[in-house]
C-alpha positions in Angstrom: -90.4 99.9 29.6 -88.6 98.3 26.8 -87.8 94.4 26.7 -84.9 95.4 28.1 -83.5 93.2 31.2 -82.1 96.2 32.8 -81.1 100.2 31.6 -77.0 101.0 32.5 -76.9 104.8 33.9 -73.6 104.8 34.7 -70.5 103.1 35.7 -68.1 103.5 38.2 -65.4 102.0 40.0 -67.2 101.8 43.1 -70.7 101.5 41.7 -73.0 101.0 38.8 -76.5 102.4 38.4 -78.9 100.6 36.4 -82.7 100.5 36.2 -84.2 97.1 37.1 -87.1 95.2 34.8 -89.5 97.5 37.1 -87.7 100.7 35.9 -86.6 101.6 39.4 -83.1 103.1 39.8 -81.0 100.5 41.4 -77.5 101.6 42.9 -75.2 98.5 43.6 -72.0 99.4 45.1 -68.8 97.1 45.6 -67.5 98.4 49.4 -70.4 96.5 51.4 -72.1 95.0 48.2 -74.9 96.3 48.8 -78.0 97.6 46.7 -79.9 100.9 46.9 -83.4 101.8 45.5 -82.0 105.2 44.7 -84.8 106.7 42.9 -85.4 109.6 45.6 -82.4 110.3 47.2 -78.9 110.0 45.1 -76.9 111.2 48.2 -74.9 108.4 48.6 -74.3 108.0 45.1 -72.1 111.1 45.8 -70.6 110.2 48.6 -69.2 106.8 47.0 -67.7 109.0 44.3 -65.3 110.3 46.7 -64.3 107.3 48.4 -61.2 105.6 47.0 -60.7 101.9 47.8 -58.6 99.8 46.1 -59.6 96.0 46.2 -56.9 93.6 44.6 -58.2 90.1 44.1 -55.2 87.3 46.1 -54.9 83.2 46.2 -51.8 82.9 48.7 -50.1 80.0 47.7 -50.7 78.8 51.7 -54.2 78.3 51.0 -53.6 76.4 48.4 -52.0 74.4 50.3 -54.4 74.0 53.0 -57.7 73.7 51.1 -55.9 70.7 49.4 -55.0 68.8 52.4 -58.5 67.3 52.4 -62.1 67.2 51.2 -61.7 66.8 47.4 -65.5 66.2 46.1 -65.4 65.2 42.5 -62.9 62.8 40.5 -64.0 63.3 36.4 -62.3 60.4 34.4 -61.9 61.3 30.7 -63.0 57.8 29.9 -62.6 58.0 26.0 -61.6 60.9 23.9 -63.8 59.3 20.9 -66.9 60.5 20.4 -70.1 59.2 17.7 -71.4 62.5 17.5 -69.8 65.3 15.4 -71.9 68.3 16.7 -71.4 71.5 15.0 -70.2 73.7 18.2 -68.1 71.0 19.7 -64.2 72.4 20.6 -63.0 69.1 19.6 -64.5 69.3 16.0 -61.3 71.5 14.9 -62.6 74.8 14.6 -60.6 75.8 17.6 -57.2 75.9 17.4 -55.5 74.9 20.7 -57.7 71.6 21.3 -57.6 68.3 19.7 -59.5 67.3 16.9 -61.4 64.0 16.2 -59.5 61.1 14.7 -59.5 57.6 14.3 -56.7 57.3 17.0 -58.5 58.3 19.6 -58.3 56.5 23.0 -60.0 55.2 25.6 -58.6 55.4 29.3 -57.5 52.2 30.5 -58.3 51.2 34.3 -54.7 51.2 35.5 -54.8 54.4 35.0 -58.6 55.3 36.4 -57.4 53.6 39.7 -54.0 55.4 40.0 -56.4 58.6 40.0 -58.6 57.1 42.3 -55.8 56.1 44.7 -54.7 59.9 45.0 -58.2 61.2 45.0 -59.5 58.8 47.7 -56.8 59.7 50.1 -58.4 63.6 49.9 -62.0 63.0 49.3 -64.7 64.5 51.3 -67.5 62.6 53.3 -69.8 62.7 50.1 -66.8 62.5 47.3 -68.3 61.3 43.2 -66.5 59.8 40.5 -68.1 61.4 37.4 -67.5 60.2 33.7 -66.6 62.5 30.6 -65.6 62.7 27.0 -65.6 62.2 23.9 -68.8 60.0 24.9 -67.9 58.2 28.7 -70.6 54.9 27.2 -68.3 54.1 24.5 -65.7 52.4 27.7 -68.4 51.1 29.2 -66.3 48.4 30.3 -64.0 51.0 32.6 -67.4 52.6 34.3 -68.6 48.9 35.3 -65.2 47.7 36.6 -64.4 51.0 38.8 -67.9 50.1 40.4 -66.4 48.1 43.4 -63.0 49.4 44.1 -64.9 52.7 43.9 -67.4 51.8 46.5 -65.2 49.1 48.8 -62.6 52.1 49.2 -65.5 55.3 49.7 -68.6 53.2 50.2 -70.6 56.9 50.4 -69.4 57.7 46.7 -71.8 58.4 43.8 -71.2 58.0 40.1 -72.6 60.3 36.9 -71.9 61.0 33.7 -73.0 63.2 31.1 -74.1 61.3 28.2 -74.9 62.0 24.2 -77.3 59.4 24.9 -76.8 57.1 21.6 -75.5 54.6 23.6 -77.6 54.7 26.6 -80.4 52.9 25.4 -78.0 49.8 25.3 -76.7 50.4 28.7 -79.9 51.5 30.3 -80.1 48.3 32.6 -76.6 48.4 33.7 -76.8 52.4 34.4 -80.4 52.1 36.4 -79.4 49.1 38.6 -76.5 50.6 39.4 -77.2 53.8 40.3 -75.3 55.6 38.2 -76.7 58.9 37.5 -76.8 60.6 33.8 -76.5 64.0 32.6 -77.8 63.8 29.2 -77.4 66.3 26.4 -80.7 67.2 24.7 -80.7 70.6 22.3 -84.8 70.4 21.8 -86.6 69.5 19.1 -86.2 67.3 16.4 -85.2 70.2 13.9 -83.1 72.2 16.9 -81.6 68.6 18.1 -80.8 67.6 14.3 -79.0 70.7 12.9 -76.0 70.6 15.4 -76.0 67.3 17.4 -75.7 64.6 14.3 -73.3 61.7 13.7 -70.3 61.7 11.1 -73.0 60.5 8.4 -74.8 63.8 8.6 -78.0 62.0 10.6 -79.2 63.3 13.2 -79.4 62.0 16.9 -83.0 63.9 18.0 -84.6 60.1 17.5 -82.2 58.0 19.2 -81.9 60.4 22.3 -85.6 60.0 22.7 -85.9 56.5 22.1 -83.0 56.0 25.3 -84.9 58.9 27.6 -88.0 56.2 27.2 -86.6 53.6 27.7 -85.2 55.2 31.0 -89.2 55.9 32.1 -90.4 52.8 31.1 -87.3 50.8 33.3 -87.4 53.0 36.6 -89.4 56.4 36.5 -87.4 57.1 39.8 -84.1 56.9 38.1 -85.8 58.9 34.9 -86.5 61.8 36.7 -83.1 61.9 38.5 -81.9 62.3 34.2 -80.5 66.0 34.1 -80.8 67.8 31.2 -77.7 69.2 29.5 -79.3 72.0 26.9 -76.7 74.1 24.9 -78.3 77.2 23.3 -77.1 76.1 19.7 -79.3 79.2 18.5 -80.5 81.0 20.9 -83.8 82.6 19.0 -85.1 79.8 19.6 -86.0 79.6 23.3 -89.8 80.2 23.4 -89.4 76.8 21.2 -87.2 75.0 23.8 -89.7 76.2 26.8 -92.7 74.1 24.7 -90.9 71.4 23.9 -89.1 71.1 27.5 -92.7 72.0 29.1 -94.2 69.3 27.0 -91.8 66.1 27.2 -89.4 66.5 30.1 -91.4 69.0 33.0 -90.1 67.3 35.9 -86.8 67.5 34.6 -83.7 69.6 36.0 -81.6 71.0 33.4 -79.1 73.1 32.9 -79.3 76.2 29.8 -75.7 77.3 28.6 -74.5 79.0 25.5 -71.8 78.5 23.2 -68.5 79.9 23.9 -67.2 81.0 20.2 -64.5 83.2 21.8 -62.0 81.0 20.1 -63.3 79.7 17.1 -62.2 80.0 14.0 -65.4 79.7 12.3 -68.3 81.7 13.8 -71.6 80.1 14.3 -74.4 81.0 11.9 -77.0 81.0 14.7 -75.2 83.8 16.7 -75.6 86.7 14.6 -76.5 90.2 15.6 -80.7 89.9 14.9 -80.4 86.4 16.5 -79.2 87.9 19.3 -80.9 90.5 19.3 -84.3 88.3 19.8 -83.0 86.3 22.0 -82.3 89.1 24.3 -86.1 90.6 23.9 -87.1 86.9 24.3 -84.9 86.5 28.2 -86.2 90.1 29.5 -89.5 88.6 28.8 -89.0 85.0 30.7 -86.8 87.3 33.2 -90.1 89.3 33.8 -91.7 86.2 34.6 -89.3 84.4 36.8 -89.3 87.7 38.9 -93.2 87.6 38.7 -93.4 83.7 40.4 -90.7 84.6 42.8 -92.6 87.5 43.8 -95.8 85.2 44.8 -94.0 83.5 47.7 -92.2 80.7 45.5 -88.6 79.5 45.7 -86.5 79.4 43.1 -86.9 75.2 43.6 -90.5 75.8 42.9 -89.9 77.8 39.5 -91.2 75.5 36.5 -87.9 73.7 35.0 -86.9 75.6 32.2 -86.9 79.2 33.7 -85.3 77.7 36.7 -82.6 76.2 34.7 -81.7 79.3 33.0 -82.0 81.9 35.5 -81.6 79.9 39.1 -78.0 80.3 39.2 -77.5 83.2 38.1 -79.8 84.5 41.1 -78.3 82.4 43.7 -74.4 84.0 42.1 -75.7 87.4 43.2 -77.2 86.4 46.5 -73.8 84.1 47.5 -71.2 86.6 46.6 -68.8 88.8 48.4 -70.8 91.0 51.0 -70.0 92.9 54.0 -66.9 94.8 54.5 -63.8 95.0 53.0 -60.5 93.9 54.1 -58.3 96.4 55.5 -56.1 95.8 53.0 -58.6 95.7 50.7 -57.5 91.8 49.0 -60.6 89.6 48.4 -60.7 86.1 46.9 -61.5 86.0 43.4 -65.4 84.8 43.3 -65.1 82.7 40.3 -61.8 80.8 40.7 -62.1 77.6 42.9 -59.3 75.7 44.2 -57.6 73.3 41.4 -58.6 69.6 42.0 -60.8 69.9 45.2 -63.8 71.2 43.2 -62.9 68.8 40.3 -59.9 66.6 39.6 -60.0 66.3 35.9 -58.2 63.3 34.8 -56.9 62.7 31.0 -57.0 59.5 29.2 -53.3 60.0 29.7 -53.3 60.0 33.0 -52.6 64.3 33.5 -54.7 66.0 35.7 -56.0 69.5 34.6 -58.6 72.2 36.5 -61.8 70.8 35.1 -63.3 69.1 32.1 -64.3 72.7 30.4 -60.6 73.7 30.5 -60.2 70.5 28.6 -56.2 69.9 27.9 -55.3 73.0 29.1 -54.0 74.1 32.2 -52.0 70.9 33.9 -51.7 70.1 37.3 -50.1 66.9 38.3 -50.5 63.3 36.4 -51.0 60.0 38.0 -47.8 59.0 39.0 -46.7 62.4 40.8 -50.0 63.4 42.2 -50.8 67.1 41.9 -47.9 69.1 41.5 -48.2 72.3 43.9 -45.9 74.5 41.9 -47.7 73.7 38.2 -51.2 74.6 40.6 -49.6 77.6 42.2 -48.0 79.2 38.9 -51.5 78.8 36.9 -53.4 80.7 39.6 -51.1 83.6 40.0 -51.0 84.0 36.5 -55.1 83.9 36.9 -55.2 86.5 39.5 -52.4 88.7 37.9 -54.6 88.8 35.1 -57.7 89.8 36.4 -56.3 92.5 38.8 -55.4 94.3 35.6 -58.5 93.6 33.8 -60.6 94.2 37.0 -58.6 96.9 38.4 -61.5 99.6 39.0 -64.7 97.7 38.2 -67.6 97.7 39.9 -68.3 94.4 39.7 -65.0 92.9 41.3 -67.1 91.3 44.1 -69.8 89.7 41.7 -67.9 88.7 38.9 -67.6 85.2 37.8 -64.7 84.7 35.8 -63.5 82.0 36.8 -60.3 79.6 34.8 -62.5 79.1 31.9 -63.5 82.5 31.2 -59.9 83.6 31.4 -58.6 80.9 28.7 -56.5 82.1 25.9 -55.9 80.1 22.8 -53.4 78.1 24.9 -53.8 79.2 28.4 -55.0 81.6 30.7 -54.3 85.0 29.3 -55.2 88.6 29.5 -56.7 89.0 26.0 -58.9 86.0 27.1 -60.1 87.5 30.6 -60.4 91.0 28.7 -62.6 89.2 25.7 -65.0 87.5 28.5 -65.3 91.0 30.8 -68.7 92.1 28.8 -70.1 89.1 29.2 -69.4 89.1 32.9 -71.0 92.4 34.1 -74.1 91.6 32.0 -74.7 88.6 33.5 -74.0 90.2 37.2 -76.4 93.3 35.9 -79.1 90.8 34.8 -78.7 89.0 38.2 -78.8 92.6 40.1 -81.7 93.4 38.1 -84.0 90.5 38.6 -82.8 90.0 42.4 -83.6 94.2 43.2 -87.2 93.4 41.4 -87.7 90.4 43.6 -86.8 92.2 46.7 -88.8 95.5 45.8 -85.8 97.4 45.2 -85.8 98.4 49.4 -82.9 100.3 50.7 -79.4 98.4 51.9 -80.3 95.0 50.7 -77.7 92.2 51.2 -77.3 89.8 48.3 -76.8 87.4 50.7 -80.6 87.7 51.9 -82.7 84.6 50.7 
C-alpha cells in the first residue's frame, strides 16, 4: 500500500468508506457512529443508503445559561501585547488583516484590571480552576504574574498558574517561576536552523540559543519542575519532521509537547515552507510515523506510553475519535456541535483592555463581556448561533457531523465567524477525522460494530 494514511472510496451523507493504513475497507457511519470492517459483506452499506436522517447541530441559549452558572476552569490574562520575538508565522506580525500588528505602543495589562477578571472568574470557578498567562510574551510583566500570586491563591487556594513562554526571558525568571510553581509551556520549533528561520528577534537573530540556554537552566535548578516544561512545537515547515523526531528524541524525551501547524487561511502572504512538494512529503512522512504509532498501540501500549513526539502529534487526534458523538440519535435528530465549547467556562480570555473574548486563538475577535459588566449573555448567545447557523449549512449532509472538530477558531472569518471561513476549514476537518478513523480501525483490527468510544 502506498504512504497513504488512508484511501477515500466514497462519500456519503450517512457514511464514508475508506481503506485504513492496513488496506482494509473501513465503513464509518454517522447514525450510531459506528465503524465496520466491510471488506466481505457491503450489506449494510446499502441499507444506510436508503435511510434518510437529518441531524441539525443546536446550542439552546438555556444551556448556555446553565453551563455558566458554575465551574469555569481556566482564566487566560493577556498580560502584555508586546512581544521580543518577530516570528515569521505569527498573526500579530501584520500579514493578517483583521489582527493587530506589533508597535511600539503596545501594552501591558495592569493588575486592576487582572483582579477585576479574577473577581468574576473566582465567583464561577471549578474545584481545580488555573489562571494561565499569554501574549505578546506573558515574562515581559513579570511584575503582574508575581503580584496576582497571593490574591490568586488566598481567594482559590487549589488554583494553579502557567504560561506559555518564548523562553528569552525565562532564564532570568527561572528562580521566581520554579519556586513558585508556576508551570511553563514553552515554544520550541527544533533545531538550531528550524528554531532560527522563523522564531528570531526584530534584529534578524535568532532565539534557538537563548531557548536552550533557559530549558538548562530549568534542569540544572529543579529536574522535577523541568520535566513538568511542555513543549509548544509549531510545524513552521512541515518536511521537516523526521528532523524534529531526532532532535526532540535527543534533547527533550521525557518531554510532553504539543505538534500544530500553521493556520495561513488568512494570510496575506503565504508561507514558503507550505508548498505543494512540501506537503506532499510531509504527508508520505505522517502515514509513515502513523504506521508506527498504530504498530506500538497494537503491542498492548497506551497512548501515555507512546514515545513523546508521536504521542504529541497523533494522541489527540485518537482520543477526538474515541470521545465523540456515539450511540443513537435524537429523535429529532439535533446534536451538540463536537468542537464548539461553551464561551468562558473552557477559557475566559481576558484583554489587556479588560474585554473578555472565547479563547486566546480567537485572539480580538469574538467578544463576550469586559471587566466591568462581566460576560454579557446576549454578545455570548449571538456569536454561537451565528456559529451553529453556519455550520448546519456547511455540514448539512456530511458524514462526519458527529466527528468533526470545528470548533470557533476553525470557523473565523477575516473578522468573525463566517461561512466562507467554516467552508475554507471543512477539508481539513474530515482529513483529520479520516486519519483518526484510520489509525483507530488499525488499532482495533478493523472488527465489526466498534464504538469510538472503546478504549
Amino acid at each position: 500500500m502506498p504512504k497513504q494514511l488512508y484511501e477515500l472510496v466514497e462519500q456519503h451523507p450517512n457514511f464514508v468508506l475508506f481503506k485504513n493504513l492496513e488496506g482494509k475497507l473501513i465503513l464509518y457511519e454517522r447514525l450510531m457512529g459506528t465503524m465496520h470492517d466491510v471488506d466481505d459483506d457491503l450489506s449494510i452499506v446499502e441499507q444506510l443508503r436508503q435511510v434518510q436522517k437529518p441531524i441539525q447541530f443546536s446550542i439552546p441559549r438555556k444551556k448556555l445559561e446553565d453551563e455558566l452558572q458554575s465551574d469555569w476552569d481556566t482564566l487566560v490574562l493577556e498580560a502584555s501585547e508586546n512581544c521580543n520575538l518577530r516570528c515569521g508565522y505569527c498573526k500579530f506580525g501584520g500579514t493578517y488583516e483583521s489582527d493587530r500588528t506589533h508597535s511600539e505602543q503596545l501594552k501591558n495589562m495592569d493588575f486592576t484590571t487582572a483582579m477585576k477578571a479574577f473577581n468574576i472568574f473566582s465567583q464561577h470557578a471549578s474545584s481545580t480552576p488555573h489562571l494561565s498567562y499569554f501574549g505578546g510574551e506573558p515574562l515581559l510583566n513579570m511584575d503582574l504574574i508575581m503580584k496576582m500570586l497571593s490574591p490568586a491563591k488566598d481567594k482559590l487556594p487549589n488554583i494553579t498558574f502557567n504560561l506559555t513562554s518564548n523562553m528569552l526571558l525565562a532564564y532570568a525568571y527561572a528562580k521566581e517561576l520554579v519556586e513558585n510553581n508556576i508551570l511553563l509551556a514553552a515554544s520550541i520549533d527544533g533545531p538550531k536552523k528550524i528554531q532560527d528561520a522563523f522564531r528570531h528577534m526584530k534584529n534578524g537573530n535568532g532565539s534557538f540559543d537563548l531557548v536552550m540556554r533557559a530549558m538548562n537552566k530549568f534542569a540544572e535548578l529543579n529536574e522535577d519542575y523541568y520535566k513538568t516544561i511542555v513543549l509548544m512545537v509549531t510545524l513552521s515547515d512541515p518536511s521537516k519532521m523526521l528532523e524534529l523526531r531526532e532532535f526532540f528524541a535527543k534533547y527533550f524525551p521525557q518531554h510532553e509537547m504539543m505538534i500544530t501547524g500553521v493556520d495561513t487561511r488568512w494570510s496575506t502572504q503565504k508561507l514558503s515552507t507550505y508548498t505543494p512538494e512540501k506537503i506532499k512529503q510531509f504527508t508520505e512522512i505522517v502515514g509513515d510515523l502513523a504506521r508506527e504509532y498504530v504498530s506500538v498501540r497494537k503491542s498492548g501500549k497506551t497512548a501515555e506510553q507512546v514515545d513523546p513526539f508521536l504521542r504529541g502529534y497523533f494522541r489527540q487526534i485518537e482520543v477526538d475519535i474515541r470521545k465523540h458523538n456515539v450511540g443513537p440519535l435524537p429523535e429529532n435528530g439535533k446534536i451538540y456541535p463536537t468542537g464548539a465549547c461553551i464561551p468562558g467556562k473552557r477559557k475566559l480570555y481576558t484583554s489587556v483592555d479588560g474585554l473578555f473574548h472565547v479563547c486566546e486563538r480567537i485572539g480580538r475577535q469574538m467578544v463576550i463581556g469586559d471587566v466591568e459588566n462581566g460576560l454579557e449573555m446576549d454578545m455570548s448567545n449571538n456569536h454561537v448561533q451565528n456559529y451553529v447557523n453556519y455550520r448546519n449549512i456547511v455540514c448539512d449532509d456530511c458524514w462526519n457531523q458527529r466527528q468533526c472538530g470545528i470548533c470557533y477558531v476553525g470557523s473565523l472569518g477575516k473578522e468573525d465567524i463566517s461561512l466562507e471561513g467554516t467552508r475554507l476549514y471543512c477539508p481539513s476537518a474530515k482529513d483529520r477525522t479520516l486519519l483518526g478513523l484510520s489509525i483507530v480501525s488499525t488499532i482495533d483490527g478493523g472488527n465489526p460494530n466498534v464504538s469510538m468510544a472503546t478504549s
